[in-house]
N, CA, C and O atoms as a GROMACS GRO file, in nm:
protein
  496
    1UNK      N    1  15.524 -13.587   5.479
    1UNK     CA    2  15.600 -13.494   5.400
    1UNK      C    3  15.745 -13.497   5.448
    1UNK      O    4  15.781 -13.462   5.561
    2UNK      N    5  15.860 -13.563   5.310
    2UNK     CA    6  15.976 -13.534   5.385
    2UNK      C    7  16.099 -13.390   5.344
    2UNK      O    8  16.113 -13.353   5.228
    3UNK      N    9  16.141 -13.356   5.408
    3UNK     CA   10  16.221 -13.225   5.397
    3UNK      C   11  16.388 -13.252   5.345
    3UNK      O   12  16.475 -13.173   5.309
    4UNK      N   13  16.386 -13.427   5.361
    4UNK     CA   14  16.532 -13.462   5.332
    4UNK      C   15  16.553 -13.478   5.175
    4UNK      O   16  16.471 -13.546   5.113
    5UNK      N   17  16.657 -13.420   5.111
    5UNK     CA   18  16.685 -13.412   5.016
    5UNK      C   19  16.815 -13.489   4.960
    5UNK      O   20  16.928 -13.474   5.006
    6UNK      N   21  16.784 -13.568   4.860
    6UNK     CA   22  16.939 -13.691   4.839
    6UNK      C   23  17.007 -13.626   4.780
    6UNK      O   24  16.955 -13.540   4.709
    7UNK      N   25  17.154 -13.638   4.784
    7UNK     CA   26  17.268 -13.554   4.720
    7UNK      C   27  17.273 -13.632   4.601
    7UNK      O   28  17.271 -13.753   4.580
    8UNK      N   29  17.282 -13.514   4.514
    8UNK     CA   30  17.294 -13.535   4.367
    8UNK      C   31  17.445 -13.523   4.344
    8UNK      O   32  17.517 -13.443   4.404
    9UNK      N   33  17.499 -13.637   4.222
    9UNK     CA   34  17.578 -13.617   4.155
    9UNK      C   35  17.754 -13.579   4.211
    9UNK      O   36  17.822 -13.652   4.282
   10UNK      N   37  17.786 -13.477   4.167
   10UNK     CA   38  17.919 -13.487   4.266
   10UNK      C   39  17.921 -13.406   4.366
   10UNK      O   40  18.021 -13.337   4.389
   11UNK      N   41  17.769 -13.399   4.471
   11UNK     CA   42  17.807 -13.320   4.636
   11UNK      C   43  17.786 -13.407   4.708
   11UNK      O   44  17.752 -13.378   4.823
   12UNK      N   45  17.797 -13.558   4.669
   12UNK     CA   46  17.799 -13.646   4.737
   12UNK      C   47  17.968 -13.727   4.710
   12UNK      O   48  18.001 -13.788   4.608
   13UNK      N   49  18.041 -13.708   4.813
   13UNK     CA   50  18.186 -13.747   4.835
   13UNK      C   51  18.198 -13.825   4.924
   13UNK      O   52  18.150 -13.822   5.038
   14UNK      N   53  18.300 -13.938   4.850
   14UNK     CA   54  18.330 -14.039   4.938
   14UNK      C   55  18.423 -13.998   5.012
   14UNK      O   56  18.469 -13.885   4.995
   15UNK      N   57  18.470 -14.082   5.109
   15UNK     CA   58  18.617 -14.025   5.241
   15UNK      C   59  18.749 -13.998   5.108
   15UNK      O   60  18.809 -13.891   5.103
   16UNK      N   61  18.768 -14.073   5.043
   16UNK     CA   62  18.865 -14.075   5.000
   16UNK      C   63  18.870 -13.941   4.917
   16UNK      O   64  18.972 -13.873   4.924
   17UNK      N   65  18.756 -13.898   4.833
   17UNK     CA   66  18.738 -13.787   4.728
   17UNK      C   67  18.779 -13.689   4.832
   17UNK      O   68  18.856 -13.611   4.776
   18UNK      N   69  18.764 -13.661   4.939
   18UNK     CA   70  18.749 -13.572   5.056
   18UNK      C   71  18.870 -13.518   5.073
   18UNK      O   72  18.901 -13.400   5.058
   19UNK      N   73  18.962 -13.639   5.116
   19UNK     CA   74  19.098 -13.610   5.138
   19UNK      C   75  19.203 -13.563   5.051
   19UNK      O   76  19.310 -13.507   5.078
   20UNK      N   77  19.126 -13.612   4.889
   20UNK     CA   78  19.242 -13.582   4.824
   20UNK      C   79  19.196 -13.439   4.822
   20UNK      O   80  19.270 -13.343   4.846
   21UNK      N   81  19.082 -13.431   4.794
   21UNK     CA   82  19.048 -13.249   4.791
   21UNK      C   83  19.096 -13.150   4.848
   21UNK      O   84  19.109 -13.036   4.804
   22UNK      N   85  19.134 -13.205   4.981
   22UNK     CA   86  19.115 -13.142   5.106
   22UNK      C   87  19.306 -13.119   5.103
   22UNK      O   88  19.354 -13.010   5.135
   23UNK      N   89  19.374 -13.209   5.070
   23UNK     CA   90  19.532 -13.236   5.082
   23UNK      C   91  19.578 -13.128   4.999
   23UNK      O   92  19.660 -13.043   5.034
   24UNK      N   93  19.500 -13.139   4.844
   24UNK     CA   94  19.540 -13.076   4.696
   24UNK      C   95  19.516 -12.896   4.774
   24UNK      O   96  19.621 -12.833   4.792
   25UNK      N   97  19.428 -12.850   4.801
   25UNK     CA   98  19.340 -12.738   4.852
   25UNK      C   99  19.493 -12.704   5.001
   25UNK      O  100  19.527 -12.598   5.053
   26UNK      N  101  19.528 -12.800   5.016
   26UNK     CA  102  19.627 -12.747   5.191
   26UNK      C  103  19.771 -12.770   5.059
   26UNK      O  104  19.856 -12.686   5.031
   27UNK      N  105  19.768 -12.797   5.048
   27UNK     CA  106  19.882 -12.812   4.962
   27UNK      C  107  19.899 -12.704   4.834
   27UNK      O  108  20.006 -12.720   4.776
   28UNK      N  109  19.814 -12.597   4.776
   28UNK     CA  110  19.840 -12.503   4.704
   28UNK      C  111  19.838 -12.417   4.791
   28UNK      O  112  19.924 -12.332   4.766
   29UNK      N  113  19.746 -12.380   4.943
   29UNK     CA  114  19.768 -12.285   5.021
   29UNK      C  115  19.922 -12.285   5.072
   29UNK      O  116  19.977 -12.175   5.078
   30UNK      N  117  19.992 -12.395   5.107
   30UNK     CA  118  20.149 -12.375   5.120
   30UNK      C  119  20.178 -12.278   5.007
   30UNK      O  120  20.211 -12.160   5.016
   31UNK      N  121  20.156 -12.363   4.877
   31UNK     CA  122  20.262 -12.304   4.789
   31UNK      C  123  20.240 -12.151   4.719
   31UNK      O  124  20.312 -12.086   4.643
   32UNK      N  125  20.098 -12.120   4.784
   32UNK     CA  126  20.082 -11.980   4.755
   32UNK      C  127  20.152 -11.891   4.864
   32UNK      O  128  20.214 -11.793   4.823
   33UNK      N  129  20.150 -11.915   4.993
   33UNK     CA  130  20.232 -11.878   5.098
   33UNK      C  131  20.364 -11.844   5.051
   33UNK      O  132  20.409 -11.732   5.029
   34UNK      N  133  20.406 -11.929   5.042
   34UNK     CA  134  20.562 -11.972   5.017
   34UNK      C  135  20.599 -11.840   4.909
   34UNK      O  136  20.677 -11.747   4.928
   35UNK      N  137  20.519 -11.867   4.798
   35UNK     CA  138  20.548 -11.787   4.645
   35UNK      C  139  20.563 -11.638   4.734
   35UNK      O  140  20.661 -11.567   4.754
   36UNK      N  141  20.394 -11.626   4.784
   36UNK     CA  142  20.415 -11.468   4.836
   36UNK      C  143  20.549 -11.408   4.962
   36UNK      O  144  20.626 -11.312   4.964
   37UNK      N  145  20.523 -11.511   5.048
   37UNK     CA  146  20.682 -11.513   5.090
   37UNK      C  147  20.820 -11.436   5.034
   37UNK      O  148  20.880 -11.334   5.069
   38UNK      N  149  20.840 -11.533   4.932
   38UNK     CA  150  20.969 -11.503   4.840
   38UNK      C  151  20.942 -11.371   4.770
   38UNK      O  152  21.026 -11.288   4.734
   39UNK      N  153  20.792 -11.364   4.757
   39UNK     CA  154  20.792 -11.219   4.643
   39UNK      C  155  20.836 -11.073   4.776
   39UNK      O  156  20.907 -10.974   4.757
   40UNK      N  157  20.766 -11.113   4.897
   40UNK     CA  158  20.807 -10.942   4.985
   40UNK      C  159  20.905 -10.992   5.035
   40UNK      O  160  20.948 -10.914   5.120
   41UNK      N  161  20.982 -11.108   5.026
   41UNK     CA  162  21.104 -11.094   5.072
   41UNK      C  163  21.208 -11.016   4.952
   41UNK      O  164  21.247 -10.900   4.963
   42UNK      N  165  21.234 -11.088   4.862
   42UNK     CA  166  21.277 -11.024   4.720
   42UNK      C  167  21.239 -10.905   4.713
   42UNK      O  168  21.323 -10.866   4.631
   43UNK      N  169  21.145 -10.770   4.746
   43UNK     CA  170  21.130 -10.673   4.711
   43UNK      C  171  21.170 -10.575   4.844
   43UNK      O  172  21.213 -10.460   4.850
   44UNK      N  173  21.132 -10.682   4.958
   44UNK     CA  174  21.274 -10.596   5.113
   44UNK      C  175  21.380 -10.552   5.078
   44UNK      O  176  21.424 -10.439   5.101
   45UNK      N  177  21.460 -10.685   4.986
   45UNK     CA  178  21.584 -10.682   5.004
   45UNK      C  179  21.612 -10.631   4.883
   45UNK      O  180  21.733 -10.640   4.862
   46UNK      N  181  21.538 -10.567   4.768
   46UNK     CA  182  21.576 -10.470   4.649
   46UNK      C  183  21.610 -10.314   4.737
   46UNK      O  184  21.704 -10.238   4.759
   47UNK      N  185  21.475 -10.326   4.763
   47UNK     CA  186  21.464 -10.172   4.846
   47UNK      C  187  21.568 -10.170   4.923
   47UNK      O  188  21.639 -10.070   4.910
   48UNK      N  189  21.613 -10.274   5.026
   48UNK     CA  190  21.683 -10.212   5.114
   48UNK      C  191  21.860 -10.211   5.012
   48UNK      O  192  21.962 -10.168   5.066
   49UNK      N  193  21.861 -10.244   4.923
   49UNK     CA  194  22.014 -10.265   4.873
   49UNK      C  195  21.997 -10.134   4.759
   49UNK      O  196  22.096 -10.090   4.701
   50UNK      N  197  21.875 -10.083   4.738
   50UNK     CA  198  21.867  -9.999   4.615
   50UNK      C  199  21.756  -9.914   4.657
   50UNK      O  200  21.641  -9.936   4.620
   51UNK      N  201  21.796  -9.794   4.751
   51UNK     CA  202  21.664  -9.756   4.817
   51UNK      C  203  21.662  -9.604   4.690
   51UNK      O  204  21.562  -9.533   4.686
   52UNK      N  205  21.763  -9.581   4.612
   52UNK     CA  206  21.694  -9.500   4.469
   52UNK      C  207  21.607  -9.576   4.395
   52UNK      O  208  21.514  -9.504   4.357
   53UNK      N  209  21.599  -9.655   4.368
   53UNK     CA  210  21.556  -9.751   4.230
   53UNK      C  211  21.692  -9.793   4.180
   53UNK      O  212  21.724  -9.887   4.252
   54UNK      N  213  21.756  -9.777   4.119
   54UNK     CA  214  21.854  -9.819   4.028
   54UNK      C  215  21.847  -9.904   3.916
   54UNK      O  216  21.772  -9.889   3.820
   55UNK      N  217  21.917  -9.981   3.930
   55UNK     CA  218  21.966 -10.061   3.821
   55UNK      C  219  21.912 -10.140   3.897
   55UNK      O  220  21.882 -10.123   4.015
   56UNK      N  221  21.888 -10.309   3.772
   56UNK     CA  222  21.805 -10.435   3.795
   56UNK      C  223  21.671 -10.403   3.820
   56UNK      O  224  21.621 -10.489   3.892
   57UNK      N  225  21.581 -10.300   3.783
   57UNK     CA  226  21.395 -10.266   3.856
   57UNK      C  227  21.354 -10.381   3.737
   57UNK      O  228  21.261 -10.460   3.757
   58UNK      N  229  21.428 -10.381   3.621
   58UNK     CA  230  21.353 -10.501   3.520
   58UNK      C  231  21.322 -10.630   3.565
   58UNK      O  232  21.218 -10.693   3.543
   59UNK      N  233  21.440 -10.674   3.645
   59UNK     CA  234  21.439 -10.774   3.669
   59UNK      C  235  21.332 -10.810   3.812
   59UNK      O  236  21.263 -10.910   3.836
   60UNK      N  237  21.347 -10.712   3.874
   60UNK     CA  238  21.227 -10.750   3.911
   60UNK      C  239  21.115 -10.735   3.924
   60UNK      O  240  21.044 -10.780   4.013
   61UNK      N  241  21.075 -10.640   3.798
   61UNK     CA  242  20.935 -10.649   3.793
   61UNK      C  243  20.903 -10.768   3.712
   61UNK      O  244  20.796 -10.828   3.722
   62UNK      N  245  21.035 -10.812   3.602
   62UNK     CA  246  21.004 -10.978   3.566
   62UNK      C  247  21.041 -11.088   3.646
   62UNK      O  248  21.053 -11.201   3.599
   63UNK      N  249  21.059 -11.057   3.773
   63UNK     CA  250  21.030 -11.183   3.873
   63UNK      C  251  20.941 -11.150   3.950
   63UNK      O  252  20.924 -11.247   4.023
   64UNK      N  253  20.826 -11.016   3.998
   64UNK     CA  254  20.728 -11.064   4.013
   64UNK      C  255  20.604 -11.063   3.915
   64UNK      O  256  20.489 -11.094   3.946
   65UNK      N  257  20.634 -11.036   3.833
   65UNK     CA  258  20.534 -11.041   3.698
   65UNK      C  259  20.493 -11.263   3.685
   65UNK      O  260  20.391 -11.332   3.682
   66UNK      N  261  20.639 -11.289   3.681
   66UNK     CA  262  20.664 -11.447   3.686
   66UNK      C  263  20.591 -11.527   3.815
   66UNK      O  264  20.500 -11.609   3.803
   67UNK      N  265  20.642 -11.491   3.918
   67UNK     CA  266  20.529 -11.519   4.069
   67UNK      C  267  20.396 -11.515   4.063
   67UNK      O  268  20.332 -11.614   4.099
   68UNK      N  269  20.335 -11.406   4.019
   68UNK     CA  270  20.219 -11.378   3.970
   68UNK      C  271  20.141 -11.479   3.886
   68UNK      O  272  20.030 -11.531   3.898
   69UNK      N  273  20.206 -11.484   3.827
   69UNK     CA  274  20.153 -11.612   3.672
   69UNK      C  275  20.150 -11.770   3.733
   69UNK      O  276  20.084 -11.864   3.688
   70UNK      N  277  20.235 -11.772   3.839
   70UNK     CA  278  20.248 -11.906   3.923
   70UNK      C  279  20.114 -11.913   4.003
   70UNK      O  280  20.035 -12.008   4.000
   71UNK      N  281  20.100 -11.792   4.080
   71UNK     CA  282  20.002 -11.731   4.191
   71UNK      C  283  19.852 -11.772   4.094
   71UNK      O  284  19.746 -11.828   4.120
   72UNK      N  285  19.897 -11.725   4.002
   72UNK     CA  286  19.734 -11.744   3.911
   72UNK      C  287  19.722 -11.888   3.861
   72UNK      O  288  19.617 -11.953   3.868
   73UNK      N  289  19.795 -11.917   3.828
   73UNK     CA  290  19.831 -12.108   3.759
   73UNK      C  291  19.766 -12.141   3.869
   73UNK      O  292  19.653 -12.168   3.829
   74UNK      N  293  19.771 -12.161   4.031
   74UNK     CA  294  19.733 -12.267   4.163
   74UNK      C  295  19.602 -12.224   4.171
   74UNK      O  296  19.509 -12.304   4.166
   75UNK      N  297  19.579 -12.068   4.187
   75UNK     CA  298  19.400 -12.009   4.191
   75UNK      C  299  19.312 -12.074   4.138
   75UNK      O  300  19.210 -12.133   4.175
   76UNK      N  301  19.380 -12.050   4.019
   76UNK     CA  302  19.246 -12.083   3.872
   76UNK      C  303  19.234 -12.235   3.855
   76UNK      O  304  19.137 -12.301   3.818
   77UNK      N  305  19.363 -12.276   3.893
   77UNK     CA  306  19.336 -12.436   3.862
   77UNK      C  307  19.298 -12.503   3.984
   77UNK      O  308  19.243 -12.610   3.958
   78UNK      N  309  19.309 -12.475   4.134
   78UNK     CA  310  19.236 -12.510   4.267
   78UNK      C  311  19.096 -12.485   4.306
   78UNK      O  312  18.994 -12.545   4.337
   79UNK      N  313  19.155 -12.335   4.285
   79UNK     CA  314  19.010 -12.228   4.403
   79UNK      C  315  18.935 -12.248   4.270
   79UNK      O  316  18.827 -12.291   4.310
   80UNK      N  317  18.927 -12.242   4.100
   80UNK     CA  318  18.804 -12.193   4.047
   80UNK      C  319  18.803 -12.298   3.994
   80UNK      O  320  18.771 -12.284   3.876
   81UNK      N  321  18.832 -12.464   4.037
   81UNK     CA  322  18.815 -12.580   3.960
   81UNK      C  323  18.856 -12.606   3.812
   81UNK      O  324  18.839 -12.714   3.755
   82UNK      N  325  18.915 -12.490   3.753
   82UNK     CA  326  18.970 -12.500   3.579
   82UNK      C  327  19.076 -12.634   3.592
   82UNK      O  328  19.106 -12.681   3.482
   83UNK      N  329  19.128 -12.691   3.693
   83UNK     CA  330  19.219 -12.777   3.623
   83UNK      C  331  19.103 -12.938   3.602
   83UNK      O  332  19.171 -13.039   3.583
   84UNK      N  333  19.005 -12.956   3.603
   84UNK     CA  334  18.908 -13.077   3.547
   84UNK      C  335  18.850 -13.006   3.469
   84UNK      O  336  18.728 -13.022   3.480
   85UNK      N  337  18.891 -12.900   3.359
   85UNK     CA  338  18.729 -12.898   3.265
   85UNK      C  339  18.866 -12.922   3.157
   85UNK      O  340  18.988 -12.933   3.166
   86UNK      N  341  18.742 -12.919   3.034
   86UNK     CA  342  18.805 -12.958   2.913
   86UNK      C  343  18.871 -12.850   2.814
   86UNK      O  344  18.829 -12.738   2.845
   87UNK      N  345  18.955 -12.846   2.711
   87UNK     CA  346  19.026 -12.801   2.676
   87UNK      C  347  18.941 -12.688   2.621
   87UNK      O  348  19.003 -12.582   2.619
   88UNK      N  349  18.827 -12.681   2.579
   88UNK     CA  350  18.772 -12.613   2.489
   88UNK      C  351  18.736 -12.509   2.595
   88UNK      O  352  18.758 -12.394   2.559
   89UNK      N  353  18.690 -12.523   2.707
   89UNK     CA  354  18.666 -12.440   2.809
   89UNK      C  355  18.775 -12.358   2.892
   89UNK      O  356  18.781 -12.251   2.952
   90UNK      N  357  18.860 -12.470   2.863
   90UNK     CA  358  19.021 -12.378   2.938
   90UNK      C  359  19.073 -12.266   2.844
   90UNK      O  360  19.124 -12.171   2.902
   91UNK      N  361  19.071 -12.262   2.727
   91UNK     CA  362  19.098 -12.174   2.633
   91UNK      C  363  18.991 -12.056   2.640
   91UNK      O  364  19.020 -11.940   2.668
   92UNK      N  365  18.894 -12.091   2.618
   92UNK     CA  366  18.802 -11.982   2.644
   92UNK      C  367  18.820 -11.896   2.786
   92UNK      O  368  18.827 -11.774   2.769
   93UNK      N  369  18.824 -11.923   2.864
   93UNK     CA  370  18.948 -11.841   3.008
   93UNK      C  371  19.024 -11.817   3.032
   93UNK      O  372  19.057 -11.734   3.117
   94UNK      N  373  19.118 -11.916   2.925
   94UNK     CA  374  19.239 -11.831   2.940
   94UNK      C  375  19.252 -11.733   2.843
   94UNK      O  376  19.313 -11.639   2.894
   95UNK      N  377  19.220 -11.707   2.707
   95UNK     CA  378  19.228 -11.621   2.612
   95UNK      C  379  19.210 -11.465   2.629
   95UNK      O  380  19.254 -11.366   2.571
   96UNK      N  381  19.134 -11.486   2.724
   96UNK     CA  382  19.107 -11.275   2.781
   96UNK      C  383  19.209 -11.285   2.840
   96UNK      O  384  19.298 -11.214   2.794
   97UNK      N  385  19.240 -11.358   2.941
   97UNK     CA  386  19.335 -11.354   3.049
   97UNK      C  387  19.522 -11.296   2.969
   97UNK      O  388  19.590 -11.200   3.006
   98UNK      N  389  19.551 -11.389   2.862
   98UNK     CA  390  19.649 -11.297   2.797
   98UNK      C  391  19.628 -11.245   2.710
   98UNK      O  392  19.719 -11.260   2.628
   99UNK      N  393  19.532 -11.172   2.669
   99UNK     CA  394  19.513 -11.043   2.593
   99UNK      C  395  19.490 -10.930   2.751
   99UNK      O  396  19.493 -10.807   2.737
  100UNK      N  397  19.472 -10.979   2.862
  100UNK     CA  398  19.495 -10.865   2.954
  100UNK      C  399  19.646 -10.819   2.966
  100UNK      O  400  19.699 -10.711   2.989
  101UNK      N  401  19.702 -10.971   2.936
  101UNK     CA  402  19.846 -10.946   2.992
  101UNK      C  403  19.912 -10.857   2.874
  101UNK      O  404  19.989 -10.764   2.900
  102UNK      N  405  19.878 -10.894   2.746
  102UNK     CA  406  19.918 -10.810   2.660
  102UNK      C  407  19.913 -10.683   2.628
  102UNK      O  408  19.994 -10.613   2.568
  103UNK      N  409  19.779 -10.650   2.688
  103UNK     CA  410  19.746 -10.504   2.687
  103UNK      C  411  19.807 -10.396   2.811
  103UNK      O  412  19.828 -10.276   2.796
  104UNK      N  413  19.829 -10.481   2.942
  104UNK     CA  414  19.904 -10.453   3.008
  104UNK      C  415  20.081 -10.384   3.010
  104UNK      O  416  20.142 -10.288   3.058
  105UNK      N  417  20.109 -10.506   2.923
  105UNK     CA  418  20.271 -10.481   2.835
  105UNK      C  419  20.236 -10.372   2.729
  105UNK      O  420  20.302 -10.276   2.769
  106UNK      N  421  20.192 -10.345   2.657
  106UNK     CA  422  20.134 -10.281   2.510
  106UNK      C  423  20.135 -10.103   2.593
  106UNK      O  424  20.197 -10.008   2.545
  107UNK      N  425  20.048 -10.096   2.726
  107UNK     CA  426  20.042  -9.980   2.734
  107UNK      C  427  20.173  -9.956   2.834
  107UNK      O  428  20.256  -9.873   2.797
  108UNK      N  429  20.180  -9.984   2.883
  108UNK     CA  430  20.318  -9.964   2.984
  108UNK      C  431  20.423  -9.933   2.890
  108UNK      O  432  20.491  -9.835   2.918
  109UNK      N  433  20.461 -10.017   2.750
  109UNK     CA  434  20.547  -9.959   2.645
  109UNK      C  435  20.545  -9.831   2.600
  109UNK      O  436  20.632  -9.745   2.589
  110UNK      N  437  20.390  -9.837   2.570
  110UNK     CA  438  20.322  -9.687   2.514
  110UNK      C  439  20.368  -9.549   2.626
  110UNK      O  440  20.423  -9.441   2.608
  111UNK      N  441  20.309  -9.623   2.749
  111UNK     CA  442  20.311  -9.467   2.836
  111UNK      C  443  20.519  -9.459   2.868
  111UNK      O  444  20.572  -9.366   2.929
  112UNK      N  445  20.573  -9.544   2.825
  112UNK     CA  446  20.732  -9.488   2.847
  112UNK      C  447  20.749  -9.401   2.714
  112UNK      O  448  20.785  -9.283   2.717
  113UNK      N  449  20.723  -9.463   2.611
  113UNK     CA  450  20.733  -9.381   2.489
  113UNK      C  451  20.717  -9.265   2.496
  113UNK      O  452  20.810  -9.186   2.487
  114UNK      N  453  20.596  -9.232   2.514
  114UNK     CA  454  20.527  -9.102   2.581
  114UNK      C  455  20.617  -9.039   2.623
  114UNK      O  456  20.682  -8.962   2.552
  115UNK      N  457  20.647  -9.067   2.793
  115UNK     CA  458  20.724  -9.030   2.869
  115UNK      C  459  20.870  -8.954   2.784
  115UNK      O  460  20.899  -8.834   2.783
  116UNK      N  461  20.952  -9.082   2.708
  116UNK     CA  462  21.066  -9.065   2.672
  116UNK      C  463  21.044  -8.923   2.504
  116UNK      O  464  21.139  -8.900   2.429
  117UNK      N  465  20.943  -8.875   2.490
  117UNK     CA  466  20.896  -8.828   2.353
  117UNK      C  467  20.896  -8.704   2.466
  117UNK      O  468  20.972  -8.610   2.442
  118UNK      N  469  20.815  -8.701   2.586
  118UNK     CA  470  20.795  -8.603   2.621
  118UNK      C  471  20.917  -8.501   2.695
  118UNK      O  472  20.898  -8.381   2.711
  119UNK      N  473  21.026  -8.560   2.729
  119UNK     CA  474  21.120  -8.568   2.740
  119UNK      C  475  21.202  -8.480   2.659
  119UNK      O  476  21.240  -8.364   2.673
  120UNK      N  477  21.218  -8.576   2.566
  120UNK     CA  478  21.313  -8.473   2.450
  120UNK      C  479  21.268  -8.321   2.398
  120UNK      O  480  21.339  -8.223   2.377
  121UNK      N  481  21.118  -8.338   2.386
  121UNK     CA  482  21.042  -8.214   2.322
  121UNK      C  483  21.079  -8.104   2.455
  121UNK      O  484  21.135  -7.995   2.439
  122UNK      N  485  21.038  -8.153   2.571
  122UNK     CA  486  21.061  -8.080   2.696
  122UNK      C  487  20.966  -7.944   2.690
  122UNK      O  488  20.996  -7.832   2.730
  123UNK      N  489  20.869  -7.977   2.642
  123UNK     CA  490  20.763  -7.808   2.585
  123UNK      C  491  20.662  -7.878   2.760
  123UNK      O  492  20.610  -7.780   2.814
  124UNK      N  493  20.636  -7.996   2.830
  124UNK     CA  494  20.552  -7.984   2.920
  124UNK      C  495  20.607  -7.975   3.066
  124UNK      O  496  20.529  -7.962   3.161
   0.00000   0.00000   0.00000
């Protein structure tokens, strides 16, 4: 009776499959580093130059809104293998993904509206 079992299919890797895996995988961990890096550095140096809020908060909540979308581009296409499947499957994952983002934008519009409605009336 034997207990050894032959590797099927692709969990059997040659040296070479290994390395590139292994390079691609050390090589998005830099560039996720790096991204997050720049994002708490960029939000030190808001705070410390604008410790009200002020002026420019757009801009950077659309530069880290933008980081983010980079941050998710290396994830999804490294860590969850989406950059080898086929188109029909990449759409199907990505399609919730920006209807989150949309709904995200959609209510954040909504709850300023709100805000700015509630405002004028001034009854709360």
């Amino acid at each position: 009776m034997s207990f050894e079992v032959k590797p099927e299919g692709h969990l059997h890797w040659t040296d070479d499959e290994y390395k590139e895996s292994r390079s691609s995988v050390l090589k998005t961990i830099i560039i996720l580093s790096v991204v997050t890096v720049i994002e708490v550095g960029v939000a030190m140096i808001y705070d410390k130059m604008n410790p009200d809020g002020g002026n420019g908060k757009i801009f950077i909540n659309l530069f880290m809104a933008i980081m983010s979308v980079v941050k998710v581009y290396y994830i999804m296409g490294i860590f969850m293998h989406l950059k080898h499947e086929t188109k029909g499957f990449l759409i199907t994952v990505f399609f919730p993904f920006l209807f989150l983002i949309w709904a995200i934008i959609a209510f954040s519009l909504e709850g300023s509206s709100w805000q700015h409605m509630r405002s004028l009336l001034n009854i709360f």
